[in-house]
C-alpha positions as CSV (number, residue, x, y, z in Angstrom):
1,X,24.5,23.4,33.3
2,X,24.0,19.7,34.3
3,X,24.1,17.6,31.0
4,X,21.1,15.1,30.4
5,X,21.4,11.8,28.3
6,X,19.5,12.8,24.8
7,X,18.2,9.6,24.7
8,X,16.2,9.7,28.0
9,X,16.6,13.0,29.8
10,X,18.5,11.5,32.7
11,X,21.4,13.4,34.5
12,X,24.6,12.0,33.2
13,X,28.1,12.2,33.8
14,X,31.0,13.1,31.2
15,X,32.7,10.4,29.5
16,X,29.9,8.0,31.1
17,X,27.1,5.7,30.2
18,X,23.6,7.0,31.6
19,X,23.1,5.3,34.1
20,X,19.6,4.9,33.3
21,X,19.2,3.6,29.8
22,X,22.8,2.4,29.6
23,X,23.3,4.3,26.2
24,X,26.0,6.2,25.3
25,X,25.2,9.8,25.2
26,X,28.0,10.6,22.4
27,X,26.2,8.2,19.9
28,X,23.3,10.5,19.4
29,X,24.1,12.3,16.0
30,X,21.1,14.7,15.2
31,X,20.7,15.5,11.8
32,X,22.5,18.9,10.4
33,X,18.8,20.7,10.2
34,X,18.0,19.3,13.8
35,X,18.8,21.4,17.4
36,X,21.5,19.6,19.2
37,X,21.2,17.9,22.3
38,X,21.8,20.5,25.3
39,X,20.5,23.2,23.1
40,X,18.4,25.5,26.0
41,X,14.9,27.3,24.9
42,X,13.5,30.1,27.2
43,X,16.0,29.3,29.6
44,X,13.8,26.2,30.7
45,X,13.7,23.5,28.1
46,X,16.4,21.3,27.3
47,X,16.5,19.5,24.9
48,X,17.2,16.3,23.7
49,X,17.2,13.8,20.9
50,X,14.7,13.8,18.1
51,X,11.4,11.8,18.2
52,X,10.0,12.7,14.7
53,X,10.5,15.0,12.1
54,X,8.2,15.5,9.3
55,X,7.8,18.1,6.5
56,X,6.6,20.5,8.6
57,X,8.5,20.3,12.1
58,X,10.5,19.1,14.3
59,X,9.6,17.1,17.7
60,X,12.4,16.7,20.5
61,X,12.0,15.2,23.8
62,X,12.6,17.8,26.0
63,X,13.2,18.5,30.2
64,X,11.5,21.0,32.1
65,X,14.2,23.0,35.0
66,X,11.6,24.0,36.8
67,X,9.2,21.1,36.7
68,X,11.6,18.6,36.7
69,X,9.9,16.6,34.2
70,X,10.2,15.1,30.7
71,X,8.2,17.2,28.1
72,X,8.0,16.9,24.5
73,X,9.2,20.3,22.2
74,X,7.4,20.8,18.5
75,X,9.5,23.2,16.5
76,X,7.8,24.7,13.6
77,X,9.7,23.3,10.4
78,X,8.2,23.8,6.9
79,X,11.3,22.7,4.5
80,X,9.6,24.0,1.8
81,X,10.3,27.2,3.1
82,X,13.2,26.9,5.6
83,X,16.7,25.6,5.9
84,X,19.5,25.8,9.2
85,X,22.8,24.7,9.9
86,X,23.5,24.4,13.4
87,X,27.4,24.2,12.9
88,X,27.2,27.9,11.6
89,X,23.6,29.1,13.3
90,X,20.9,27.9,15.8
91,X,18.3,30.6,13.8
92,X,16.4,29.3,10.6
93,X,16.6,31.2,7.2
94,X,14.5,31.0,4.2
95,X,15.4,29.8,1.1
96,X,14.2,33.2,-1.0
97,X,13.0,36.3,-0.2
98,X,10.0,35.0,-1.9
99,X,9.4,32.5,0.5
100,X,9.7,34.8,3.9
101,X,6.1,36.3,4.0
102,X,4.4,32.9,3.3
103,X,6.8,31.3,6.1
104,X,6.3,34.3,8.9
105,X,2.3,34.2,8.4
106,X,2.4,30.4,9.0
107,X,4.7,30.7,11.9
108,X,2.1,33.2,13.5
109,X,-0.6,31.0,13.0
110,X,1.1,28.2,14.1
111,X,1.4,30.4,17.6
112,X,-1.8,31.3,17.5
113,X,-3.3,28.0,17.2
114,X,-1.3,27.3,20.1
115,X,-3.1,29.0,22.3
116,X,-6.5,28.1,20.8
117,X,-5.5,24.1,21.1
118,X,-4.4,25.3,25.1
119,X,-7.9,25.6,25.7
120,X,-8.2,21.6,24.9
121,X,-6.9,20.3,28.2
122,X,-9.6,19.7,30.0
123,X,-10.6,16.5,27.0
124,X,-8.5,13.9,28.8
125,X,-7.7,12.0,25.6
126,X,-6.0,15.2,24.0
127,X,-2.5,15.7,24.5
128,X,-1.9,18.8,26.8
129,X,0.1,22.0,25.5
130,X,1.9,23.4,28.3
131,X,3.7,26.1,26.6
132,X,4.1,28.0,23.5
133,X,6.5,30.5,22.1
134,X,8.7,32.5,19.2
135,X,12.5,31.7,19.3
136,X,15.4,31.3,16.6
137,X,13.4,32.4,14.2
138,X,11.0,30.2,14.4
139,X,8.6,28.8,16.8
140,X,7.6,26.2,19.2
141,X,4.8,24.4,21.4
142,X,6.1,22.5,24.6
143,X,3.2,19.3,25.2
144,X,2.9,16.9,27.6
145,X,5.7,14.0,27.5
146,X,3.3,10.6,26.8
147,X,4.7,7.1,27.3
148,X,3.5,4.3,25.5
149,X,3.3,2.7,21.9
150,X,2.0,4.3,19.0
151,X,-1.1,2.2,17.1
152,X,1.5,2.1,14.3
153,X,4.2,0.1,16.4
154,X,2.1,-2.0,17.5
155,X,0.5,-3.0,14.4
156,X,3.8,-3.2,12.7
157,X,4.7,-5.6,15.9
158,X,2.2,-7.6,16.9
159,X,0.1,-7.7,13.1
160,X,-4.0,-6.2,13.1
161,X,-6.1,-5.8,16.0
162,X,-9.0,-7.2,16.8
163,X,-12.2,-5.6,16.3
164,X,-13.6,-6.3,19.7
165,X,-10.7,-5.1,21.0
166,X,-9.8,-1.7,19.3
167,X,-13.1,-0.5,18.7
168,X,-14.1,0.4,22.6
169,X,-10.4,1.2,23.1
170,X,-11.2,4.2,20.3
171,X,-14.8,4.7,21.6
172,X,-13.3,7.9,24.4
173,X,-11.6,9.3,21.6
174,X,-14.1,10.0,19.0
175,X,-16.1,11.4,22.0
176,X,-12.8,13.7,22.1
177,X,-12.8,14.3,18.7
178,X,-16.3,15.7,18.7
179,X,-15.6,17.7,21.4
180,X,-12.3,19.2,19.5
181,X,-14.8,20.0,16.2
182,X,-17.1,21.7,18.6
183,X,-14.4,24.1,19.9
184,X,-13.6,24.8,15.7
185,X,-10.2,23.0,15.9
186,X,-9.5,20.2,13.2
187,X,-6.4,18.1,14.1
188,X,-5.1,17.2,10.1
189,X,-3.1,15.0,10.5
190,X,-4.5,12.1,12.3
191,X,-2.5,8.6,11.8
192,X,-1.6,5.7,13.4
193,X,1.8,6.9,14.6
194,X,-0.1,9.9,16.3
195,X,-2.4,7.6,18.4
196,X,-0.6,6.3,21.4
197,X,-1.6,3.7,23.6
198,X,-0.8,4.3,27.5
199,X,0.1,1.7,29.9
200,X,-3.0,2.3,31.8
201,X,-5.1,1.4,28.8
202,X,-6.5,4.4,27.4
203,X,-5.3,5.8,23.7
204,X,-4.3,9.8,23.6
205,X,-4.4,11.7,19.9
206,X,-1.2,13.8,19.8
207,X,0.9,16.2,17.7
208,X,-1.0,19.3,17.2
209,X,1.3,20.8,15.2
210,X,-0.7,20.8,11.7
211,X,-4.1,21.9,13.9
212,X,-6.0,24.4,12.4
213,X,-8.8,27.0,13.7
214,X,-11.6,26.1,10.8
215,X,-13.7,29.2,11.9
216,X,-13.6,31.3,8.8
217,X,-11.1,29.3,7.3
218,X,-10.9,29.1,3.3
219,X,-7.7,28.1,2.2
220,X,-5.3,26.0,4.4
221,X,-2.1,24.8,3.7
222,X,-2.0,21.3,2.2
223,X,-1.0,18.4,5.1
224,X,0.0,15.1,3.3
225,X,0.6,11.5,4.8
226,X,-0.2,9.0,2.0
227,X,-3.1,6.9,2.9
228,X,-4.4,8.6,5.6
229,X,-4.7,12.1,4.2
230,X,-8.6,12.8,2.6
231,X,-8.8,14.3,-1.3
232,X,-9.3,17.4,-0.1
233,X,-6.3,18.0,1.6
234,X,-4.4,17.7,-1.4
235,X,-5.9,21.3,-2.4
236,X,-5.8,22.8,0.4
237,X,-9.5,23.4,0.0
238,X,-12.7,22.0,1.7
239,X,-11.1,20.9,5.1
240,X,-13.2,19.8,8.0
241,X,-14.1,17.5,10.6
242,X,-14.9,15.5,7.8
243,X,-11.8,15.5,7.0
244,X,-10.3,14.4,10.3
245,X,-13.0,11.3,10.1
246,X,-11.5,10.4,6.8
247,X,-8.4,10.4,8.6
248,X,-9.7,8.2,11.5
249,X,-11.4,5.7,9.3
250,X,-8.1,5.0,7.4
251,X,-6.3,4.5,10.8
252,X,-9.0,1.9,12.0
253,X,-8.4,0.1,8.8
254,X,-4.6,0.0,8.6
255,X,-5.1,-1.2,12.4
256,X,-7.7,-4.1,11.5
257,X,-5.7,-5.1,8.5
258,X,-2.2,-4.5,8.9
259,X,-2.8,-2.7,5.3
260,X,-2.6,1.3,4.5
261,X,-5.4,2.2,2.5
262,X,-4.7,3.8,-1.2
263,X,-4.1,6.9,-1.4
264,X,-7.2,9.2,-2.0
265,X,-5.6,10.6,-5.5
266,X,-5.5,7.4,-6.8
267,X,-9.1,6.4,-6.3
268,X,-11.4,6.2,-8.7
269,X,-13.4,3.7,-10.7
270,X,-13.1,1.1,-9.8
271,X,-12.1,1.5,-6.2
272,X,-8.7,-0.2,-5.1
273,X,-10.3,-0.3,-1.5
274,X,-10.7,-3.7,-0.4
275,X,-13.5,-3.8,2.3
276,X,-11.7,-4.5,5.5
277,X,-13.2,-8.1,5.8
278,X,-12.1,-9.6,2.6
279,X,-8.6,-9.2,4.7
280,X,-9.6,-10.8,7.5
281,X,-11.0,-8.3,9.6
282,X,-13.9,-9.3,11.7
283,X,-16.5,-6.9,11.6
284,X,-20.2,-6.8,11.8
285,X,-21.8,-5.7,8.4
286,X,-23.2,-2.4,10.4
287,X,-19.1,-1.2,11.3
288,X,-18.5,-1.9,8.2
289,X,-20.6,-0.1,6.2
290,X,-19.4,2.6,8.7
291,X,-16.0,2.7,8.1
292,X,-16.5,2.0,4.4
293,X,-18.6,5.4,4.5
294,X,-16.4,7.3,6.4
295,X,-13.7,6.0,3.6
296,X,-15.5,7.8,1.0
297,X,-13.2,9.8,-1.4
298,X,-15.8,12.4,-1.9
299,X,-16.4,14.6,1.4
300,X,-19.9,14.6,0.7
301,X,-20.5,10.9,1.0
302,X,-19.1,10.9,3.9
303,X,-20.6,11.5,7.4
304,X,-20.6,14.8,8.1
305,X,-18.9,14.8,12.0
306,X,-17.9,12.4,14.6
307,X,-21.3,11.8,16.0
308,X,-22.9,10.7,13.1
309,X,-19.4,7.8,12.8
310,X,-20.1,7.3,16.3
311,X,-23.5,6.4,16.3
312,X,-23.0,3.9,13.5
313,X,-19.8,2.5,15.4
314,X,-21.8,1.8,18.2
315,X,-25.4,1.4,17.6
316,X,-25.8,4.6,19.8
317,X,-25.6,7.7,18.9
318,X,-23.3,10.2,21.7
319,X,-26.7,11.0,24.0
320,X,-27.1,7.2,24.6
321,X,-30.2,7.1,21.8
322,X,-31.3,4.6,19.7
323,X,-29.1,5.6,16.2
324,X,-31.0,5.7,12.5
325,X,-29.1,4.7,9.5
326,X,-29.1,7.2,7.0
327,X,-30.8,6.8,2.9
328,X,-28.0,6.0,1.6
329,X,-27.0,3.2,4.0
330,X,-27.7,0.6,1.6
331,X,-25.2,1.8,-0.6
332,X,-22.0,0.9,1.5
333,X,-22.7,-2.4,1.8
334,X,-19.1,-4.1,1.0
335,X,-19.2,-5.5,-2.3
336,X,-19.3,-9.8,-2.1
337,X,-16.0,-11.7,-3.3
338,X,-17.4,-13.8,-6.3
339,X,-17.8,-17.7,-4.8
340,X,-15.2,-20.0,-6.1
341,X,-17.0,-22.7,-8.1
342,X,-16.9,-26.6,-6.1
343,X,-14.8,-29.0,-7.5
344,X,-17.0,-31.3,-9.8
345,X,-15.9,-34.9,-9.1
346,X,-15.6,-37.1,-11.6
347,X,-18.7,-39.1,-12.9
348,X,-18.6,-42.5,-12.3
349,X,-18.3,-44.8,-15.5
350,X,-21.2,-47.0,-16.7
351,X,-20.8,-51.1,-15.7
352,X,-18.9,-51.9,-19.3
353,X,-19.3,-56.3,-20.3
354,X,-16.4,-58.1,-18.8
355,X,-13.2,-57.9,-20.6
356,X,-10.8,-60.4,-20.8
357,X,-7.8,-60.0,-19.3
358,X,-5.1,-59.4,-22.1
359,X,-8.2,-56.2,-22.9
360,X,-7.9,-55.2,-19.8
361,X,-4.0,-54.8,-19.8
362,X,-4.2,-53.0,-23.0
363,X,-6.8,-50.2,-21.8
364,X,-4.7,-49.9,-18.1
365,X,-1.6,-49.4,-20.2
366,X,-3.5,-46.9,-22.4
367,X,-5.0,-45.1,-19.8
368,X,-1.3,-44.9,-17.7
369,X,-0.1,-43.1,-21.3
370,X,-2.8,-40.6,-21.4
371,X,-2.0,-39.8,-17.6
372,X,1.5,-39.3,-18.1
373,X,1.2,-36.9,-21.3
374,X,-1.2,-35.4,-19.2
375,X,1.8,-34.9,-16.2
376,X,4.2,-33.5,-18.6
377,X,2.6,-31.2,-20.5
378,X,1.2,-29.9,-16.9
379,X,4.6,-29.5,-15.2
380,X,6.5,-28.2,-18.3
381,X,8.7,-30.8,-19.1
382,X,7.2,-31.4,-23.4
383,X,9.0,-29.7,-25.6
384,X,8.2,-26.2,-26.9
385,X,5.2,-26.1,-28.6
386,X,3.5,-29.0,-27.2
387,X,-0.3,-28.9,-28.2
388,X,-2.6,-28.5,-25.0
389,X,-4.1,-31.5,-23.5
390,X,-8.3,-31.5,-24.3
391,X,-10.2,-31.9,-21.4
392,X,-13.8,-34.2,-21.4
393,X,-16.9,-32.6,-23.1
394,X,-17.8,-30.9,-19.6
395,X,-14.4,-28.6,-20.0
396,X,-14.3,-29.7,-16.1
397,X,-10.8,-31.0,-15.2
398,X,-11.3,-34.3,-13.6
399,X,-9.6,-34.8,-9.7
400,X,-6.3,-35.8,-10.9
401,X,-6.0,-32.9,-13.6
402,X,-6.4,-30.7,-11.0
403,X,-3.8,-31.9,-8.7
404,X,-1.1,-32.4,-11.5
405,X,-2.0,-29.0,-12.9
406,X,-1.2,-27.2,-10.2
407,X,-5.0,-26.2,-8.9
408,X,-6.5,-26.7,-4.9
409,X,-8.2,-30.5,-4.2
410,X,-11.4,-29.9,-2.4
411,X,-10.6,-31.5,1.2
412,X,-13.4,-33.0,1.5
413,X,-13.2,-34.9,-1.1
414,X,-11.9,-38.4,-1.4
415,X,-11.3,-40.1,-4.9
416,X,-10.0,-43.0,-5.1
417,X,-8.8,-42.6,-8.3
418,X,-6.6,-39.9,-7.2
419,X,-3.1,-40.6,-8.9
420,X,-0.1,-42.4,-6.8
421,X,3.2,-39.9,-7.6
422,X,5.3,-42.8,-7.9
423,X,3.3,-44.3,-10.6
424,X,5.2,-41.9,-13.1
425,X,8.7,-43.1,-12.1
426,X,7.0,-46.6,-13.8
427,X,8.9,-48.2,-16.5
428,X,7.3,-47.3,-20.3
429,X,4.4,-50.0,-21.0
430,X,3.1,-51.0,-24.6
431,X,-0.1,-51.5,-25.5
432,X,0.3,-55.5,-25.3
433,X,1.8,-55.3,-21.3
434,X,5.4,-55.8,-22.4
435,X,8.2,-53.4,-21.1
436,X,9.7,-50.8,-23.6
437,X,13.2,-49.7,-23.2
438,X,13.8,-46.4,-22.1
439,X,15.1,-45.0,-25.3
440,X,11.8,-45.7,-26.7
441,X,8.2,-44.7,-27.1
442,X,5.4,-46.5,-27.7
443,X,3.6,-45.5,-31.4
444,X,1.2,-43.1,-32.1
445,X,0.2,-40.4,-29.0
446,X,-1.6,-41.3,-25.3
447,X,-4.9,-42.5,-25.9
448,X,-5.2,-43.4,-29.2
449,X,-4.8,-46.5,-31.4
450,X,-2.5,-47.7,-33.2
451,X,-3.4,-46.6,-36.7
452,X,-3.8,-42.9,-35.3
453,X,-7.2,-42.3,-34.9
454,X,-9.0,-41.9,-31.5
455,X,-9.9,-45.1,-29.5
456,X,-12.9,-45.3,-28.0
457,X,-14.2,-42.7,-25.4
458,X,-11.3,-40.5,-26.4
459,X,-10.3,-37.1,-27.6
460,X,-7.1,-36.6,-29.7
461,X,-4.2,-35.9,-27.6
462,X,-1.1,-34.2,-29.7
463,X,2.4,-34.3,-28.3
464,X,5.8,-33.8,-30.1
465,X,8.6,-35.6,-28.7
466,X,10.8,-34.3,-25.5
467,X,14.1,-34.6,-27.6
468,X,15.0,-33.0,-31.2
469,X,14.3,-34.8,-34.1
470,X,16.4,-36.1,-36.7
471,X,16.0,-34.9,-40.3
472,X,14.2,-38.1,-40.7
473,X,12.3,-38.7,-37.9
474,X,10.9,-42.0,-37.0
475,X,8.8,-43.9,-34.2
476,X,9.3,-47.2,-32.3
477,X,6.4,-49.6,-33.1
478,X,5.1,-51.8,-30.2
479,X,7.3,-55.0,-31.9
480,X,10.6,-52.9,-32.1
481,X,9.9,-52.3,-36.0
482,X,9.7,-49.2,-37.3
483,X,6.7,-47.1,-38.8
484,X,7.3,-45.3,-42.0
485,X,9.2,-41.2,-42.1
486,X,6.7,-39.3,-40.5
487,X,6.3,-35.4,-41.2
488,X,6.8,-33.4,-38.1
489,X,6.1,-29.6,-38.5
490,X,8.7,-27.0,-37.4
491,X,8.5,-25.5,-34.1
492,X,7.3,-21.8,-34.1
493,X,10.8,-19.4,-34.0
494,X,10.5,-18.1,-30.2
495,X,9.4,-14.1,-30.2
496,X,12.3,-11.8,-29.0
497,X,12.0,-10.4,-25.5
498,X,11.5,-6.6,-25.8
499,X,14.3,-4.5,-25.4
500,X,14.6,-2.5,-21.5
501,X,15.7,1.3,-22.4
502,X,18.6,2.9,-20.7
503,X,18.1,5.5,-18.3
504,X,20.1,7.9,-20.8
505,X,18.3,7.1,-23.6
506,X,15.0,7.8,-21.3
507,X,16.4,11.1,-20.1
508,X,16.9,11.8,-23.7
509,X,13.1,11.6,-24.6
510,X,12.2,13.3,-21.4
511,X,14.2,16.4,-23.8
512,X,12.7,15.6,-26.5
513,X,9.4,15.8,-25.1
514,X,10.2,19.2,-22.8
515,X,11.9,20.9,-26.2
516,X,8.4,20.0,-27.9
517,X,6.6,21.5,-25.1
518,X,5.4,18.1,-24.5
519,X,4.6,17.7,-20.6
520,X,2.6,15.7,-20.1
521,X,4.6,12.7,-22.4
522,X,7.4,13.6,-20.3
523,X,6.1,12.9,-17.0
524,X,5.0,9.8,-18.3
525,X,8.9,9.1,-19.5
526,X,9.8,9.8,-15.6
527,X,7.2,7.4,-14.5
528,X,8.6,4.4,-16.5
529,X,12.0,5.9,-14.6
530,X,10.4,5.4,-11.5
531,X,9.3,2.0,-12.8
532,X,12.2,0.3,-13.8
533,X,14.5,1.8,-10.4
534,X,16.3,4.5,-12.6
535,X,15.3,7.3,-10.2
536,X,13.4,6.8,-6.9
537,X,10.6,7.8,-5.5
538,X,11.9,11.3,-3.9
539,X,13.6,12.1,-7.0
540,X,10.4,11.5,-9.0
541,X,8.6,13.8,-7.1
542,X,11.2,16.5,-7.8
543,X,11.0,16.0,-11.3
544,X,7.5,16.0,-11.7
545,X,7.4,19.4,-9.9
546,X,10.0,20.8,-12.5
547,X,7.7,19.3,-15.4
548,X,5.0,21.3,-14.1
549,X,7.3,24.3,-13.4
550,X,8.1,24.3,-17.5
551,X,4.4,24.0,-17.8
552,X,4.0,27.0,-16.2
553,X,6.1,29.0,-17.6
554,X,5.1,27.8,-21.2
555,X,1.4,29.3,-19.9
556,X,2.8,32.4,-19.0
557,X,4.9,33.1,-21.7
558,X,2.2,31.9,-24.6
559,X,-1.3,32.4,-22.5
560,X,-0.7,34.3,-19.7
561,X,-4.1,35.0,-17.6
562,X,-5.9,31.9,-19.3
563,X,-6.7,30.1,-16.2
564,X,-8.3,27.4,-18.5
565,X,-5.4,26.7,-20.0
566,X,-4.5,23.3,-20.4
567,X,-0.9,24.0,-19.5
568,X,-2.3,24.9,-16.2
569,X,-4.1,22.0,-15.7
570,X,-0.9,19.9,-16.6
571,X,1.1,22.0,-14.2
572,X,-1.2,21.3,-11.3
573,X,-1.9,17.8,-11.7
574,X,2.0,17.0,-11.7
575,X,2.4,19.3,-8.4
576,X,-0.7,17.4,-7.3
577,X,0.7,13.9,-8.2
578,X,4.1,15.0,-6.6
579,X,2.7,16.4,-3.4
580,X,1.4,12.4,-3.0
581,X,4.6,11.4,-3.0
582,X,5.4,13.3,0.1
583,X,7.6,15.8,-2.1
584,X,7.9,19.1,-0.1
585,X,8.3,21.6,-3.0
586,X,4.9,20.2,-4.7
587,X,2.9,21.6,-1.1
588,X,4.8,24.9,-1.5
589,X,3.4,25.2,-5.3
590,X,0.2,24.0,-4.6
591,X,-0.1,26.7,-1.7
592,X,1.1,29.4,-4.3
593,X,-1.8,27.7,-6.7
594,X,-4.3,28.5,-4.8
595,X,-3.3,31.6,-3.0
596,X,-2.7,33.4,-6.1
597,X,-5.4,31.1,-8.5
């Protein structure tokens, strides 16, 4: 058989570069689990290298023998359930004899719903399903081959889309989308690496492979991708086109924003979602309440089907008519950033009598002390427990406060009193105009007088010298004398930075906690794990799910058939909080929960 370059399905030669993407065809290095390039399906398909894989299959780019054309080949794939090596065996085997019936009932329906998404090709902005079929075990659906970038890539490349720009782009495909809800097909798995963008413009939804027939549907098996997935595919439970228009509402976010929404499990009061225009996007107040709406982590807040998004979208509903906002429109109205409060500018002091001029030295070099304290104890450079520096009666810092300590100058603004940098390199001043050395300071603190109390117009400012003092600590007096010894009180003993706990001595209360029957303290133990980089994400998933599995088991060995156990709350919660992750076993358990209650 002719051999074909993995990477783009072009005839190659042995030993050669292809001669049309000038790759190396011995590079490509599937993954162990994955079909290897050259593998043959139905005699037809060949396959190539893998586009995506996902906790529930496997999608190669394929080429059709007797179409001569590319094609793209979605192999059913639960890991939960299944596991291959292809150095011993093309075929797939389940892990347990447990898992079998639960993995040949899904591989059926997966065929089935083959055939029911088959009758979808006549929606142009549907990917097409060409062929389907059982085959190493396992099974497969053969789609059209699209070319373009995903709304993910080009988010990730070129940062969020404009509004007016994505928004009609989308408009065909919510039209397609209502179309696929009136046929009884939900999609599940709706993302922005599963909208693609074609050359010619338009935007196609693909990968089918987690569709589901929702006529008569009940229970479903749980599809997960953080962020876009609704609450109530976590359970398995509740699914519909509802669900789908969570789905597409957190995709027109992470497009407008560059930003994937929170996950639905970790939701609550308050809300983590920030309304789409706080970062940036440009919106109308109508497509935002829209989207904020069809965000809603209860399925009953949010519109009902595609038509109802689409009318509030657009201002029309699908028929072209004028569109009615619903009661509780008023309610998604984004919630208002609190205004920053305006600088207040400093007021302008009262005409004082003339001063004569050695007065007027002494206030300027008062005032340069007062703005220099200020500078120091702003930036950090006092001494440990340096007293902080009291603002004027207002509390309001004045313009030069604010631009020392660190805070925004309103632009428009100009002061003239606005502080020159270079006036701190100045040398040290006295209170008479005369130059102090270096080594010295002049008495008392900034701002007051030289018997210690307040001058006028001023609040106390208390500082304590940069250096160390000496067991009999004395200041410089404006002549060079000396004051008396002065009584300096001690600085405050610094508080000892807690302790970080090992990873062994935090596996060793994660024991403690499981020999006490303790799981819910011991998730909590893997958490702070996670935390502080001892385990990783994955590997917090798998724990949590064991947690719950000695939850479980403590249920059934102490109160077996009490489904109100607490033990069985704990247990699902963790397989709950785990499936979130994107750990694989935690879908399998809560697919168990709810099949057997």
């Amino acid at each position: 058989m002719e051999r074909y370059c993995p990477y783009c399905m072009h005839p190659v030669q042995p030993g050669k570069p292809c001669p049309s993407c000038k790759r190396d065809p011995e590079t490509y290095h599937p993954e162990s689990r994955q079909l290897p390039p050259g593998t043959l399906l139905q005699e037809r398909y060949v396959l190539g290298r893998a586009l995506g894989a996902g906790g529930f299959g496997i999608t190669y780019l394929g080429w059709d023998l007797k179409l001569e054309r590319r094609v793209a080949v979605k192999e059913y794939f639960p890991t939960a359930f299944l596991k291959r090596e292809t150095s011993v065996t093309l075929d797939v085997t389940c892990y347990t004899a447990s898992g079998q019936e639960a993995y040949t009932k899904g591989r059926e329906q997966f065929l089935r719903e083959a055939r029911t998404m088959a009758a979808l090709e006549k929606i142009p902005q549907m990917v097409r399903v060409l062929d389907f079929f059982p085959e190493h075990n396992t099974a497969y659906i053969v789609m059209e081959f699209l070319e373009g970038q995903t709304l993910k890539e080009i988010t990730q490349a070129q940062g969020p889309c404009s509004a007016q720009v994505l928004l009609p782009m989308l408009e065909p495909v919510l039209r397609a989308m209502e179309a696929m809800h009136q046929a009884n097909i939900i999609h599940r798995d709706i993302s922005p690496d599963n909208l693609m963008l074609l050359s010619n413009g338009t935007i196609k939804l693909m990968d089918f492979g987690c569709a589901r027939d929702i006529q008569g549907e009940v229970t479903m098996t749980a599809m997960l991708k953080e962020g876009f997935a609704p609450y109530e595919q976590y359970s398995g439970h509740g699914q519909g086109p509802w669900s789908d228009l969570y789905s597409l509402c957190a995709t027109i976010y992470y497009c407008l924003t560059g930003k994937v929404p929170p996950s639905a499990m970790k939701r609550g009061e308050p809300d983590p979602l920030i309304p789409p225009s706080q970062l940036g996007a440009e919106l109308t107040e109508q497509q935002e309440r829209a989207l904020l709406k069809g965000l809603a982590v209860r399925a009953a807040d949010r519109w009902q089907g595609m038509g109802e998004l689409y009318g509030a979208l657009y201002g029309t509903t699908l028929d072209g008519q004028p569109w009615t906002p619903p009661e509780d429109w008023e309610k998604w109205s984004p919630a208002k950033p609190d205004p920053e409060p305006e600088p207040t500018s400093e007021p302008k002091p009262e005409k004082k009598p003339t001063l004569s001029q050695g007065a007027k030295g002494g206030i300027a070099a008062a005032c340069a002390g007062v703005v220099l304290v200020t500078a120091l104890a702003a930036s950090g450079l006092l001494g440990g427990g340096t007293a902080p520096v009291v603002l004027p009666d207002n509390d309001t810092p004045t313009q030069s406060q604010t631009v020392l300590g660190g805070g925004e100058e309103d632009p428009q603004t100009e002061d003239s009193s606005r502080l020159d940098p270079n006036a701190l390199l100045q040398p040290n001043v006295s209170p008479d105009g005369t130059e102090v050395p270096q080594d010295e300071e002049p008495n008392g603190d900034a701002g007051q007088s030289q018997n210690g109390e307040a001058g006028a117009g001023q609040k106390p400012v208390q500082t304590q010298p940069s250096t160390p003092p000496s067991s009999n600590p004395q200041t410089t007096a404006p002549d060079g004398g000396q004051t008396q010894p002065g009584t300096l009180e001690p600085e405050p003993e610094p508080e000892p930075e807690p302790t970080v706990p090992t990873k062994a001595e935090l596996e060793a209360q994660v024991d403690d906690y499981l020999d006490a029957n303790q799981f819910t303290e011991a998730a909590a133990v893997y958490r702070q794990m996670n935390a502080l980089g001892y385990v990783s994400r994955e590997k917090l998933g798998s724990s949590l799910v064991e947690v719950g599995d000695d939850a479980e088991y403590y249920w059934s060995e102490t109160d077996y058939g009490n489904n109100s156990s607490p033990y069985v709350k704990t247990a699902f919660d963790l397989y709950t909080e785990a499936a979130g992750l994107g750990c694989a076993q935690a879908y399998a358990k809560l697919a168990y929960c709810y099949d057997y209650g």
